[in-house]
VOPAGU-2260 file (C-alpha; in pm, 1 decimal, decimal comma):
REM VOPAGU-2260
SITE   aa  ch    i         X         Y         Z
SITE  UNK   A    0   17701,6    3586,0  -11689,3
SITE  UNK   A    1   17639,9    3267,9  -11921,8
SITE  UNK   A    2   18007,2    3248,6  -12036,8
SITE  UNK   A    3   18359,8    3206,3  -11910,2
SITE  UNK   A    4   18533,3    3471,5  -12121,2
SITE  UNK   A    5   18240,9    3701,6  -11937,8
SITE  UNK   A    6   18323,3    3580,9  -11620,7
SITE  UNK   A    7   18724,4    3604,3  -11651,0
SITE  UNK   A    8   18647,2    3963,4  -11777,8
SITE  UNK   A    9   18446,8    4074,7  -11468,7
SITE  UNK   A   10   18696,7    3906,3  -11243,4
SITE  UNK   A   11   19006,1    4111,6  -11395,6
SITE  UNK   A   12   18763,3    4429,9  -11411,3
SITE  UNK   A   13   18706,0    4378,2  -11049,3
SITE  UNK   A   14   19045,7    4223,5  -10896,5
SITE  UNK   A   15   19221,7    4493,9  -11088,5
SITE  UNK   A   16   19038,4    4780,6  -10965,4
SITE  UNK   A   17   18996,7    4670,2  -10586,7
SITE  UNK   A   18   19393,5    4586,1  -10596,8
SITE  UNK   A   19   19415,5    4984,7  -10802,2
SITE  UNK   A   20   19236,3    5236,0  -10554,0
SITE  UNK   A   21   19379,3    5041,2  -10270,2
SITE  UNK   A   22   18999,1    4912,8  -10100,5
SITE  UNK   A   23   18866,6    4991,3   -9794,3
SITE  UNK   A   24   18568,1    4843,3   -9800,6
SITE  UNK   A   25   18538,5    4622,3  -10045,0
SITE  UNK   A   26   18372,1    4273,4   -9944,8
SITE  UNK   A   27   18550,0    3908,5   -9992,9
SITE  UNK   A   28   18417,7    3731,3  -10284,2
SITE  UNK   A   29   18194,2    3476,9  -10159,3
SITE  UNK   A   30   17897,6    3295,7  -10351,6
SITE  UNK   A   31   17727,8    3319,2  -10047,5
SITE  UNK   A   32   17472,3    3617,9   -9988,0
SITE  UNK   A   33   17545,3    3880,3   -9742,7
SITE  UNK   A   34   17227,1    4075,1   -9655,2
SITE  UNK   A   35   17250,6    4440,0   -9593,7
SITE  UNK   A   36   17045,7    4780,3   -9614,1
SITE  UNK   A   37   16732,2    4740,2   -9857,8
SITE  UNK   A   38   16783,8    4800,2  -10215,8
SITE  UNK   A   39   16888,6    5164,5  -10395,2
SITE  UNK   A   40   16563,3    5326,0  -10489,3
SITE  UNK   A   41   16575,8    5222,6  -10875,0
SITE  UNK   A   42   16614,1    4874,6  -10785,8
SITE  UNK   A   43   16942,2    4824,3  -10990,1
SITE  UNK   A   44   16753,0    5011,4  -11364,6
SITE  UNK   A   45   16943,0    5175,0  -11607,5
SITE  UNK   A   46   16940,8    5569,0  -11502,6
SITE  UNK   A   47   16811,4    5816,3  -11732,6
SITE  UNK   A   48   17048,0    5959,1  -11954,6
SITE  UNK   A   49   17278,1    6229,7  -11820,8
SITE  UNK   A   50   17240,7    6570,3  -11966,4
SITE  UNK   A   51   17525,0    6735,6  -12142,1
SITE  UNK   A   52   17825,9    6764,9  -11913,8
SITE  UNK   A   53   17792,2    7165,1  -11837,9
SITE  UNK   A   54   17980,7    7358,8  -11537,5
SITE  UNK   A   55   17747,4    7438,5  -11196,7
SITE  UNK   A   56   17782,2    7729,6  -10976,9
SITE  UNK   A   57   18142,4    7699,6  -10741,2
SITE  UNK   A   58   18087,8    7740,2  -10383,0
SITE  UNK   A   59   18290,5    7943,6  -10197,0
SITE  UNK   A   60   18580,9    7726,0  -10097,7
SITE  UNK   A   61   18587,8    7922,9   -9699,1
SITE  UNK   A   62   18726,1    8228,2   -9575,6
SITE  UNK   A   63   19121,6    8107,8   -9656,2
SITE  UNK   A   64   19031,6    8111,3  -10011,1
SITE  UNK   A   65   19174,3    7753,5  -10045,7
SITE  UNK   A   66   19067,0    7468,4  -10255,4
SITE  UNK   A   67   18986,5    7191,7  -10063,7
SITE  UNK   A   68   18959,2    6792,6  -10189,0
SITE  UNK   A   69   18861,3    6458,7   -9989,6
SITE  UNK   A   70   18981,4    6157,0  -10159,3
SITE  UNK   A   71   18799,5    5846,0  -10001,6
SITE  UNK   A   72   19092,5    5624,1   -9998,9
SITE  UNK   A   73   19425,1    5767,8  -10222,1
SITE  UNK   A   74   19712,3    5539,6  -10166,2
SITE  UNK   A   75   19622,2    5305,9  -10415,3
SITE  UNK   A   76   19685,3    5302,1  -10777,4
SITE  UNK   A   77   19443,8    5591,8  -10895,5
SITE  UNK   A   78   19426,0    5763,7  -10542,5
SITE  UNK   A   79   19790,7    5851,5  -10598,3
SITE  UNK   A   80   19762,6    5997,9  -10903,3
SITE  UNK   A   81   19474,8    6223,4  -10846,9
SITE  UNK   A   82   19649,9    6377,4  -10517,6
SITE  UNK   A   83   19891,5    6450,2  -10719,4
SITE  UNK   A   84   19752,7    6638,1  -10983,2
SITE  UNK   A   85   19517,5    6794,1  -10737,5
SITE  UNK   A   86   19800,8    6930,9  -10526,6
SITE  UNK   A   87   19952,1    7069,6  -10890,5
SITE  UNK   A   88   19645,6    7259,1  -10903,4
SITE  UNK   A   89   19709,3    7416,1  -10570,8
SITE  UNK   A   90   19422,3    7151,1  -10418,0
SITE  UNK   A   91   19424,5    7119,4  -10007,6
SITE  UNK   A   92   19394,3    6742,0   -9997,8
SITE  UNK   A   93   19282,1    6499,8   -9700,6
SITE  UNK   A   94   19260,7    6142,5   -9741,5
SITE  UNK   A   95   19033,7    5889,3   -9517,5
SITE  UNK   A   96   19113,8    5548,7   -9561,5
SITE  UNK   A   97   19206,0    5287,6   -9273,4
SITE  UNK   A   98   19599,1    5344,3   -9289,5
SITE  UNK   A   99   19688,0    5002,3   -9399,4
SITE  UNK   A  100   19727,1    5014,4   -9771,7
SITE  UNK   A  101   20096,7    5241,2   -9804,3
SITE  UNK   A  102   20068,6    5439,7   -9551,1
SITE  UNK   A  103   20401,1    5637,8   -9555,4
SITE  UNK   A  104   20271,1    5788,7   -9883,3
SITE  UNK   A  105   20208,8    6200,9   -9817,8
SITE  UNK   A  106   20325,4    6248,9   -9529,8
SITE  UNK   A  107   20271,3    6617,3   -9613,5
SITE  UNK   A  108   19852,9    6607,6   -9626,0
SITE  UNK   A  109   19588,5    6572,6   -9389,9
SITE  UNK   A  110   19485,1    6207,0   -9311,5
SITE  UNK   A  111   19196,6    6087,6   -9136,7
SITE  UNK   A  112   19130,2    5725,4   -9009,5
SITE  UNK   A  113   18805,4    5502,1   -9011,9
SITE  UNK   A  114   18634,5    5264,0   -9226,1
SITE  UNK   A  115   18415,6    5336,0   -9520,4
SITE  UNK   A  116   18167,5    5068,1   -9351,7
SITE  UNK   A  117   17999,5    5289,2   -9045,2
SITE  UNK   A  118   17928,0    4965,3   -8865,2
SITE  UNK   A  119   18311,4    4902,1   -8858,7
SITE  UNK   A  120   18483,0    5071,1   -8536,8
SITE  UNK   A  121   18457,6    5432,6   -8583,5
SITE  UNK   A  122   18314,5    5396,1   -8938,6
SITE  UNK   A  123   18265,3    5746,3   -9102,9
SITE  UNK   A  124   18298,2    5951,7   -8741,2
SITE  UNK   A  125   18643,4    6116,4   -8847,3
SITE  UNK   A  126   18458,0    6281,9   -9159,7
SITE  UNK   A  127   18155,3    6426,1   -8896,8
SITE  UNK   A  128   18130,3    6752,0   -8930,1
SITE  UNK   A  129   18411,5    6841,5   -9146,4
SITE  UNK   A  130   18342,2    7018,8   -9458,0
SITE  UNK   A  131   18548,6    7051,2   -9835,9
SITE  UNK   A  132   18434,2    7179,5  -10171,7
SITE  UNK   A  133   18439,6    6803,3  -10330,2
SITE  UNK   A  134   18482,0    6429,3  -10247,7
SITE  UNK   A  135   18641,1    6165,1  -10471,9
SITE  UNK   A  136   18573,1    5809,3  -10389,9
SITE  UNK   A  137   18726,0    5607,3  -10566,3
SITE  UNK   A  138   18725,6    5320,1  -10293,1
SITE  UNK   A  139   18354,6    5256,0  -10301,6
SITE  UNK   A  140   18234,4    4878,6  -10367,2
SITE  UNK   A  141   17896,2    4824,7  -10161,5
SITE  UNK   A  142   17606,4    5062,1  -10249,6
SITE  UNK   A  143   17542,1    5046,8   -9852,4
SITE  UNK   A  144   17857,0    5237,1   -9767,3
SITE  UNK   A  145   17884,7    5434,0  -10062,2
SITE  UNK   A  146   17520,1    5551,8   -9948,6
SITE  UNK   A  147   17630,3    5600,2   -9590,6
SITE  UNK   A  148   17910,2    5828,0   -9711,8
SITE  UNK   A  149   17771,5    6013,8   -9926,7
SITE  UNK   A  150   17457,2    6061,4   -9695,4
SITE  UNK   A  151   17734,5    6184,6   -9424,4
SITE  UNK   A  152   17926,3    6431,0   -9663,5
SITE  UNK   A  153   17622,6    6613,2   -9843,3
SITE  UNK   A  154   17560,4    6863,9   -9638,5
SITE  UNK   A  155   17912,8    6986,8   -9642,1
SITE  UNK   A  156   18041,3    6933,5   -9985,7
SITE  UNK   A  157   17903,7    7061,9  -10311,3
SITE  UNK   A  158   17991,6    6746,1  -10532,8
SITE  UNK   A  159   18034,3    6395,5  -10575,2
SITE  UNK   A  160   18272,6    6238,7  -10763,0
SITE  UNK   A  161   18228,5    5849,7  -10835,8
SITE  UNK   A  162   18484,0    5623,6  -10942,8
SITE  UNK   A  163   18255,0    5323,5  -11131,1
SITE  UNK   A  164   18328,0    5095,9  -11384,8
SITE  UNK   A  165   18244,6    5012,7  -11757,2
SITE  UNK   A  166   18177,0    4747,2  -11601,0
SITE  UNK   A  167   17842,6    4838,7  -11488,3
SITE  UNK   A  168   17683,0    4809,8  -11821,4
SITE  UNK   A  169   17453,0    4500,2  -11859,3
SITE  UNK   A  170   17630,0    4427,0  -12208,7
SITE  UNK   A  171   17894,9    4486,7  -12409,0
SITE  UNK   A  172   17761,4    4368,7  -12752,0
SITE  UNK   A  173   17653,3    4698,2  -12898,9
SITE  UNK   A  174   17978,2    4927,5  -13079,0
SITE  UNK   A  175   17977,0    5282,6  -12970,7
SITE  UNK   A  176   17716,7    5247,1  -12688,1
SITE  UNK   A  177   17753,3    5538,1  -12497,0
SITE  UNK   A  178   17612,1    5630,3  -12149,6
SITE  UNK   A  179   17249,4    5550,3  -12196,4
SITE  UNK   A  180   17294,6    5246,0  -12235,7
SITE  UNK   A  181   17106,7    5023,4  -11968,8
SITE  UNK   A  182   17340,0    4904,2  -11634,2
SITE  UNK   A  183   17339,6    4545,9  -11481,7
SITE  UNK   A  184   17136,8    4457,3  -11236,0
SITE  UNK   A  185   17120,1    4195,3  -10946,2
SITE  UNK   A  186   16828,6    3953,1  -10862,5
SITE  UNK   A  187   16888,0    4014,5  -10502,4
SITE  UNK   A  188   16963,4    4431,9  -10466,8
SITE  UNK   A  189   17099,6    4384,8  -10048,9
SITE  UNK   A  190   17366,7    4131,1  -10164,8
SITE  UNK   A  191   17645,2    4251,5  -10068,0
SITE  UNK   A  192   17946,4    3989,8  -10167,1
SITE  UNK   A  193   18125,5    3987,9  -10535,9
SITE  UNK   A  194   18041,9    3648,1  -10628,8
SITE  UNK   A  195   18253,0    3376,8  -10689,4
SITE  UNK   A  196   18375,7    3492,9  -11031,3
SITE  UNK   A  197   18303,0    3839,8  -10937,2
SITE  UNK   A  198   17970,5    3833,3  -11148,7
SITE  UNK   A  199   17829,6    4127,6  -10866,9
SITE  UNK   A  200   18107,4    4379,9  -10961,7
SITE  UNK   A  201   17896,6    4539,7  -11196,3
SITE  UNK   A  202   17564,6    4555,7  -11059,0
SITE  UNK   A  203   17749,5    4680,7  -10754,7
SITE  UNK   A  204   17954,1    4940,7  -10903,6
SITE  UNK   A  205   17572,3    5059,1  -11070,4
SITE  UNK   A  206   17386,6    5019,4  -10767,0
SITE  UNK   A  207   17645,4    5228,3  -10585,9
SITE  UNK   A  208   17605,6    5484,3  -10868,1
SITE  UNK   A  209   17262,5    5518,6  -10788,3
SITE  UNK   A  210   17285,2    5565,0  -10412,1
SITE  UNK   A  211   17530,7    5832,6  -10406,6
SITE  UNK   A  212   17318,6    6045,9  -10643,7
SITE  UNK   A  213   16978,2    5952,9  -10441,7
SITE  UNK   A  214   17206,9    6143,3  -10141,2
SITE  UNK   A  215   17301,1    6411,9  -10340,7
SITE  UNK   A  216   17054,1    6457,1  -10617,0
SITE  UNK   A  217   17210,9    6670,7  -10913,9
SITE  UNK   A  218   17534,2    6700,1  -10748,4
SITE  UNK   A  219   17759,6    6377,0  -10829,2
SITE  UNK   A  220   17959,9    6278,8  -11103,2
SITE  UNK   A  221   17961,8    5907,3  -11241,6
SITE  UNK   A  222   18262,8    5795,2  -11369,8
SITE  UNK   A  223   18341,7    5498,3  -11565,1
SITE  UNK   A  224   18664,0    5424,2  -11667,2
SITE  UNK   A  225   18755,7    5114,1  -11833,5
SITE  UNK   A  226   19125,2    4968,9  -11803,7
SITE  UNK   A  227   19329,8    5203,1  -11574,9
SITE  UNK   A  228   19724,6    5183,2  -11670,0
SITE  UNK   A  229   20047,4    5282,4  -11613,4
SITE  UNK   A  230   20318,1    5303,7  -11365,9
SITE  UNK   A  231   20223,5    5182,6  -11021,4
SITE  UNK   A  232   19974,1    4977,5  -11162,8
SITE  UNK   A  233   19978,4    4661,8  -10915,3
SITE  UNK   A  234   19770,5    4447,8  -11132,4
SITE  UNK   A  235   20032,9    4407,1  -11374,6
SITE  UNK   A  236   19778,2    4397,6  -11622,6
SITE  UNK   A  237   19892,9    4654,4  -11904,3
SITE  UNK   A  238   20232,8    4591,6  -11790,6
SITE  UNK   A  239   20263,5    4240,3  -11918,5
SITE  UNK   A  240   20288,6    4351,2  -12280,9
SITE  UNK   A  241   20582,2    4576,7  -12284,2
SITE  UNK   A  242   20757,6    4371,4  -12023,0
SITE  UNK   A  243   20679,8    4047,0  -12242,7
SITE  UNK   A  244   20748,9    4248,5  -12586,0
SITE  UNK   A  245   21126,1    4359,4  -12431,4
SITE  UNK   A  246   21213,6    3983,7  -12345,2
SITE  UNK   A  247   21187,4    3949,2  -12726,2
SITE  UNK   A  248   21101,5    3574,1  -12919,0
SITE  UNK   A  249   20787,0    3429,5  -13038,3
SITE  UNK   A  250   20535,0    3623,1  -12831,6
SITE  UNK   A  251   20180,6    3469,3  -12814,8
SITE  UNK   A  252   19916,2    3762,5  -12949,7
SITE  UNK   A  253   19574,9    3708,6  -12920,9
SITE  UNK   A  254   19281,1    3701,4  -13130,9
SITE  UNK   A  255   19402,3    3941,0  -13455,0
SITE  UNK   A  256   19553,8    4302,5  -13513,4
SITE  UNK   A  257   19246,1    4440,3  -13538,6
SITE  UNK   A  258   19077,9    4401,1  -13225,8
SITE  UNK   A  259   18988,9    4692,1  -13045,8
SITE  UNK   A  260   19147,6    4803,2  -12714,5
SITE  UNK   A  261   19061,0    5066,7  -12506,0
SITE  UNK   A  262   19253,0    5180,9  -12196,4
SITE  UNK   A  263   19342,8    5543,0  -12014,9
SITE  UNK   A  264   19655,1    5635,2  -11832,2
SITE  UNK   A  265   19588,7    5638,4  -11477,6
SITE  UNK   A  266   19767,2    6025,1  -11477,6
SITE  UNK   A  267   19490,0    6152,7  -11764,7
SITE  UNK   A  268   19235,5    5980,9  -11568,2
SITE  UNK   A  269   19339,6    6185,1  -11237,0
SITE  UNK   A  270   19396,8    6518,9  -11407,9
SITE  UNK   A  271   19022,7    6517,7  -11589,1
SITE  UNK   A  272   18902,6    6401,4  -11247,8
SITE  UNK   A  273   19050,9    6724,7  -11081,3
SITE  UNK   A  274   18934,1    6920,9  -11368,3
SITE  UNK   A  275   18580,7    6766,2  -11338,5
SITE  UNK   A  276   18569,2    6916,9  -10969,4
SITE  UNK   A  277   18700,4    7250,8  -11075,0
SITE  UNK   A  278   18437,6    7282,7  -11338,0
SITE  UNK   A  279   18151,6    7100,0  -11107,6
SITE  UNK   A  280   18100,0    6919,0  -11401,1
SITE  UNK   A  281   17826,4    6678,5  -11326,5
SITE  UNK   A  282   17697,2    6351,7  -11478,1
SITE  UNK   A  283   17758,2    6002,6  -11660,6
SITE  UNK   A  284   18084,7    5981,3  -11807,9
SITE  UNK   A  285   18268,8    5664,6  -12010,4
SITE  UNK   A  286   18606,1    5739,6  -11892,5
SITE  UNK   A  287   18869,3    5560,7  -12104,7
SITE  UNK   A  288   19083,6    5630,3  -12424,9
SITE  UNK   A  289   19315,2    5679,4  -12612,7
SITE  UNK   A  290   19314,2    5947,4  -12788,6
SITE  UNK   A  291   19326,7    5764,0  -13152,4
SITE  UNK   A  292   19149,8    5433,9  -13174,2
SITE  UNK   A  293   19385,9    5140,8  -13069,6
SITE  UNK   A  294   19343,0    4790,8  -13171,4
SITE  UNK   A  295   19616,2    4504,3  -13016,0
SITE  UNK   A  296   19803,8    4510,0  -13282,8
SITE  UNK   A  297   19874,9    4861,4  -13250,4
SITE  UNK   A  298   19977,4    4838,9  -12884,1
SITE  UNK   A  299   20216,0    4534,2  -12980,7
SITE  UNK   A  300   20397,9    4728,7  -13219,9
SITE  UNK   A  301   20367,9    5038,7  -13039,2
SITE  UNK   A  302   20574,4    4843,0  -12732,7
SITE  UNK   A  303   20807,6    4728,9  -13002,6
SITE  UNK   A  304   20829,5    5083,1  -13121,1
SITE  UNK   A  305   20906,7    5229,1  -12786,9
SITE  UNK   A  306   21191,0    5004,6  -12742,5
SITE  UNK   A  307   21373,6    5158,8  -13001,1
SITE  UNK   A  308   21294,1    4916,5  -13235,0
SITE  UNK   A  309   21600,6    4716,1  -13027,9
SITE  UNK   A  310   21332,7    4351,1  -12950,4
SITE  UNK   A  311   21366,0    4085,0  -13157,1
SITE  UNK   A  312   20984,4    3995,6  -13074,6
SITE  UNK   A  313   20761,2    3838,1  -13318,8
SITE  UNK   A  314   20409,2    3830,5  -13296,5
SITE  UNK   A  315   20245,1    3513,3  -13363,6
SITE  UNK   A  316   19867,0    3569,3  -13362,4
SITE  UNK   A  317   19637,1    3289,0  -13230,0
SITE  UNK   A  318   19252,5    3271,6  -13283,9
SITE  UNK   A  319   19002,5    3389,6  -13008,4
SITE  UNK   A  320   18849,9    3042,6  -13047,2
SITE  UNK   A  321   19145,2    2866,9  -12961,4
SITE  UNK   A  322   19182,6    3070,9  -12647,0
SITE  UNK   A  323   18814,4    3027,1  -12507,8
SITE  UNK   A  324   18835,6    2722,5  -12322,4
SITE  UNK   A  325   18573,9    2540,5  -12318,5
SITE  UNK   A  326   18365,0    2473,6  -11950,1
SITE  UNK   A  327   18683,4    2603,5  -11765,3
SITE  UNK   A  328   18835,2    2976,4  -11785,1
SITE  UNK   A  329   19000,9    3119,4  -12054,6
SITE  UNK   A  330   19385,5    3188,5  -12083,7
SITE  UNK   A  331   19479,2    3529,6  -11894,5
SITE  UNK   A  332   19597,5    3777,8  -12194,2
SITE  UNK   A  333   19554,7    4063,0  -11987,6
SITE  UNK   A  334   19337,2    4387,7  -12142,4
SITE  UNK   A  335   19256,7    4239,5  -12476,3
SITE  UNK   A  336   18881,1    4066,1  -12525,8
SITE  UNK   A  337   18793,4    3873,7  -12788,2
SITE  UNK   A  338   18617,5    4111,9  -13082,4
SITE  UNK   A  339   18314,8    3865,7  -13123,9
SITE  UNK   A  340   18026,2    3749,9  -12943,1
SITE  UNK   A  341   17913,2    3906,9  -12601,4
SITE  UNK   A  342   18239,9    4109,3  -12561,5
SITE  UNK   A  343   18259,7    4228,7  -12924,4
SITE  UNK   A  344   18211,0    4551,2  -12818,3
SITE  UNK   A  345   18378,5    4581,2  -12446,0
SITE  UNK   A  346   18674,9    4797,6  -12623,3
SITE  UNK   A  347   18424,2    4994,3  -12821,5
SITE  UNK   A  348   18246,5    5234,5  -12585,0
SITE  UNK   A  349   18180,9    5561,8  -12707,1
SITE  UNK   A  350   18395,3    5848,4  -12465,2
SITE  UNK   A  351   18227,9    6127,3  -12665,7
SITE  UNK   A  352   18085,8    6286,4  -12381,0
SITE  UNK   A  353   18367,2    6294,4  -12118,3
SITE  UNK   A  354   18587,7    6423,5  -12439,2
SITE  UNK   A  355   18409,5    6752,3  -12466,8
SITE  UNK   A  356   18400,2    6785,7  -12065,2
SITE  UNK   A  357   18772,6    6820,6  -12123,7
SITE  UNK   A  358   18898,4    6455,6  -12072,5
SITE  UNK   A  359   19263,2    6435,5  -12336,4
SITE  UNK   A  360   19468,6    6163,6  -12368,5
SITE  UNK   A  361   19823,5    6126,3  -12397,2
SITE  UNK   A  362   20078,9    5906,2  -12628,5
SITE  UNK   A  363   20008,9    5502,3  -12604,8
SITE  UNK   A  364   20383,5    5513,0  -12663,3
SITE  UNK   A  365   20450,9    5790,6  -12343,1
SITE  UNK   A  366   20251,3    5543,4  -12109,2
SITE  UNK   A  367   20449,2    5205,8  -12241,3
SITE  UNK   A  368   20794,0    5393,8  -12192,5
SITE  UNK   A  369   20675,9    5503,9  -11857,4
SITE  UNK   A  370   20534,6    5176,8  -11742,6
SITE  UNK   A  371   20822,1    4961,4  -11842,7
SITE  UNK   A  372   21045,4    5207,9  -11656,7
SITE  UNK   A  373   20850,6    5189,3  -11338,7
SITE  UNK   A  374   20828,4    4812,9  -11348,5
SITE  UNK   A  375   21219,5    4801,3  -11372,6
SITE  UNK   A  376   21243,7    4979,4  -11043,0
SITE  UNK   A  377   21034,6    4728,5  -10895,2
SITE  UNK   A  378   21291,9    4449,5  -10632,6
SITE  UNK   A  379   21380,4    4142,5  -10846,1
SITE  UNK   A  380   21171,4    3896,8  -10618,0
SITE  UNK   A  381   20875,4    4104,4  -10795,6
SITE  UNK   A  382   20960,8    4096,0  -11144,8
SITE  UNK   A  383   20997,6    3765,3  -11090,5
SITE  UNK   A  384   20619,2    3727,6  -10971,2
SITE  UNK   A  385   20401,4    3927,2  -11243,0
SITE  UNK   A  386   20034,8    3929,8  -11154,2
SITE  UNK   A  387   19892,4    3867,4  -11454,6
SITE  UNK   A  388   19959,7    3718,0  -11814,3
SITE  UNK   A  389   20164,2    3398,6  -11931,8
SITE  UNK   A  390   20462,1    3247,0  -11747,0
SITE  UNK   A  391   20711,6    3168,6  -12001,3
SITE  UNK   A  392   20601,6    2770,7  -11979,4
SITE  UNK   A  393   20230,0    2848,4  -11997,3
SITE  UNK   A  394   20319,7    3049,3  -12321,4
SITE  UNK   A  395   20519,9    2792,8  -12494,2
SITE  UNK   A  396   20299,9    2552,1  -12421,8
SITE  UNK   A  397   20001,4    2717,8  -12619,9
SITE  UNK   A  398   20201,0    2794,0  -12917,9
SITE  UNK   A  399   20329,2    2422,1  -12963,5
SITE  UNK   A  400   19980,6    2341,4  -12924,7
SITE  UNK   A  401   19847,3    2601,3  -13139,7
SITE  UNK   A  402   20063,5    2480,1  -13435,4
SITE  UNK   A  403   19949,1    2119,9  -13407,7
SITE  UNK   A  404   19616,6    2134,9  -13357,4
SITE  UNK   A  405   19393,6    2213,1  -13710,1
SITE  UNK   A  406   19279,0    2539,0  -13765,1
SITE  UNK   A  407   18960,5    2590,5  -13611,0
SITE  UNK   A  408   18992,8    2291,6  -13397,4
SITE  UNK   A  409   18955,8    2580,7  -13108,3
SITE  UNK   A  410   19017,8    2370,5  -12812,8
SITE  UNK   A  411   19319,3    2395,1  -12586,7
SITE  UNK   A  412   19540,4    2110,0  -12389,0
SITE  UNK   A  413   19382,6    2020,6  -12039,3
C-alpha cells in the first residue's frame, strides 16, 4: 500500500476486527515472513463473480428436529451477537474457541476447547467427528487454518459461513463496486504474519475466502462487512463520535459533510448472518449499511440529534489535506476516510446483493443511543482510556493549528 492514509486504514480494518470476534488464531504482526502451507489454489485472484444469492436444499437438522449452529469463536464483539440472535431463532449453539477471551459468557451452551491452528495442542480434535447443520467463523485470519477447519467440518456440515472483510478488495477507488470486483493479493501466498502496518489483512482475509470454498465447493458463504458497530464494540471506534459529540465544544470533524460513511450494526449483521444459514444462502456478499446513504455529516448531527438536541457541540470541519500527514501516519478520526484519492470510494461499496438476500438495517440514530448507553456502563478507569480517536489535547492542538496555518497549507505540527 503506497500511502499512509492506506496503511492507517488497513491497520484499523484489521486491529478492529481481530480485537471484535475475539481471535483465536490470528498471527502477531510482524514484517517478518512466516512460512506455512503452500498457497490457496487461485494464488490470491479475484474469484469469479458469485451468482445471485438464491436458497439451497436444508438438510435434515437430525432425528431431535433441532437446529444446530457452530460459531468458531463467539465471545467477541460479533460472536456475541450472532449467538444471540441464533438462540432467538430457537438455534442449538456450540462455540470452539480457546476459553480465554470472556469466558463466563453462556454459560448455558455447549463449549468446546482447542485452537483454530491444528498444530497448536489439540488444534481442531474437539470438533472430530461432531456434526451441525452450519458453521460461522468469524475468527479466521490465516488461510492455513481457515483451510484446516473447514477441511475438518465438511463432511458434517452443509454450509460455510465466512466472516471477511471489505477489506479484501485490491482498491477502493471505484464508487459502487460491488462483489466482482478483483481482491488483493500477496507476492508471497504462505506468508502468514499481518505486516507491520497490517498491509496482509486483506490479502489474508481473500486468501482465506478462497480456501474455505476450495473445501467446500458451492457450499460457503463470503461475507464482507465493512465497519462493525455498536454496543460492546471494544475498538471504540464508532463510539468516539457520540461519546465526543455529548462532551459538547468545538469538536474537530473531518474532511466535509459530505463524505460518505458506511457502517452496520453489529446486531443487523448477526441476525442476516442467522438468516443466511436458515436460507443456505450461498455466495459473495458486501455486508455493511445503513439503510439510507450516510455521509459524516449526517452521523455528527445524527449524534447531536440523539442527544435530545441537549450538546452544545459545534462542528468545525477541517480539510482531508490537512489531516494526511505527510511521511508519518495520519490523525486517528475513527470510521471516516478521506472522499478523494485511493480511498474515495472505501464508504461507497455497493450492498445490493446482500440487500435482496434479506440483509435490513436499522436507525443510525437506534445504534448511537444504544452505543452511548453501553459505553456509560463501562468502569470509569475505561472511559477514561478510549481506544481510538483524539484525546482532548491532541484535538485542541489541531484546531489551533488548523486556524493558523493558510488554507491549503495541508501540513500538520510535528
Amino acid at each position: 500500500m503506497p500511502s499512509s492514509r492506506r496503511h492507517f486504514l488497513s491497520l484499523t480494518a484489521a486491529a478492529g476486527s481481530m480485537a471484535a470476534f475475539g481471535c483465536s488464531s490470528a498471527p502477531r504482526p510482524s514484517p517478518a515472513a512466516a512460512a506455512g502451507a503452500g498457497p490457496v489454489p487461485g494464488g490470491g485472484q479475484a474469484p469469479a463473480p458469485a451468482p445471485p444469492a438464491s436458497p439451497q436444499p436444508t438438510a435434515s437438522s437430525g432425528s431431535s428436529g433441532k437446529k444446530t449452529l457452530l460459531v468458531l469463536g463467539g465471545t467477541g464483539f460479533l460472536g456475541p451477537a450472532v449467538v444471540e440472535a441464533a438462540k432467538a431463532r430457537g438455534y442449538t449453539v456450540t462455540l470452539f474457541n480457546r476459553g480465554k477471551t470472556r469466558p463466563h459468557l453462556f454459560p448455558d451452551i455447549e463449549k468446546l476447547h482447542g485452537d483454530r491452528d491444528p498444530n497448536k495442542g489439540d488444534g481442531l480434535k474437539a470438533l472430530a467427528g461432531r456434526a451441525w447443520d452450519a458453521v460461522i467463523d468469524n475468527s479466521g485470519y490465516v488461510p492455513r487454518i481457515v483451510k484446516a477447519s473447514a477441511e475438518l467440518l465438511a463432511p458434517n456440515v452443509q454450509q460455510y459461513v465466512f466472516i471477511s472483510s471489505l477489506s479484501a478488495y485490491a482498491t477502493h477507488t471505484t464508487p459502487g463496486a460491488d462483489e466482482a470486483a478483483p481482491v488483493a493479493t500477496m507476492a508471497d501466498p504462505t506468508v502468514e504474519t499481518m505486516g507491520k502496518d497490517f498491509e496482509n489483512y486483506g490479502p489474508l482475509k481473500a486468501l482465506c475466502e478462497q480456501a474455505a470454498e476450495a473445501a467446500m465447493p458451492g457450499r460457503v458463504t463470503r461475507v464482507r462487512p465493512g465497519f462493525i458497530v455498536g454496543p460492546e464494540d471494544p475498538t471504540d471506534r464508532f463510539t468516539y463520535w457520540p461519546v465526543r459529540v455529548e462532551r459538547g465544544g468545538e469538536v474537530l470533524a473531518p474532511g466535509t459533510p459530505l463524505d460518505p460513511i458506511q457502517i452496520i450494526d453489529v446486531r443487523d449483521l448477526a441476525a442476516w448472518l442467522v438468516a443466511v444459514v436458515e436460507a443456505r444462502t450461498t455466495g459473495i456478499f458486501n455486508a455493511t449499511g445503513p439503510g439510507e446513504p450516510l455521509t459524516m455529516g449526517g452521523l455528527l448531527d445524527t449524534c447531536k440529534a440523539a442527544l435530545g438536541g441537549g450538546a452544545n457541540a459545534r462542528f468545525t470541519w477541517v480539510s482531508a489535506k490537512f489531516l494526511e500527514k505527510p511521511g508519518g501516519e495520519p490523525v486517528d478520526l475513527p470510521i471516516w476516510a478521506p472522499a478523494e484519492g485511493e480511498t474515495q470510494a472505501f464508504h461507497l461499496r455497493s450492498t445490493e446483493r446482500a440487500r435482496k438476500a434479506g440483509l435490513t438495517f436499522r436507525a443510525v440514530q437506534e445504534t448511537v443511543k444504544d452505543t452511548l448507553s453501553w459505553w456509560k456502563t463501562l468502569p470509569p478507569e475505561r472511559q477514561a482510556k478510549p481506544r481510538a480517536g483524539l484525546s482532548p489535547e491532541r484535538e485542541a492542538e489541531l484546531l489551533r493549528a488548523w486556524r493558523a496555518q493558510p488554507r491549503g497549507a495541508g501540513k500538520l505540527p510535528q
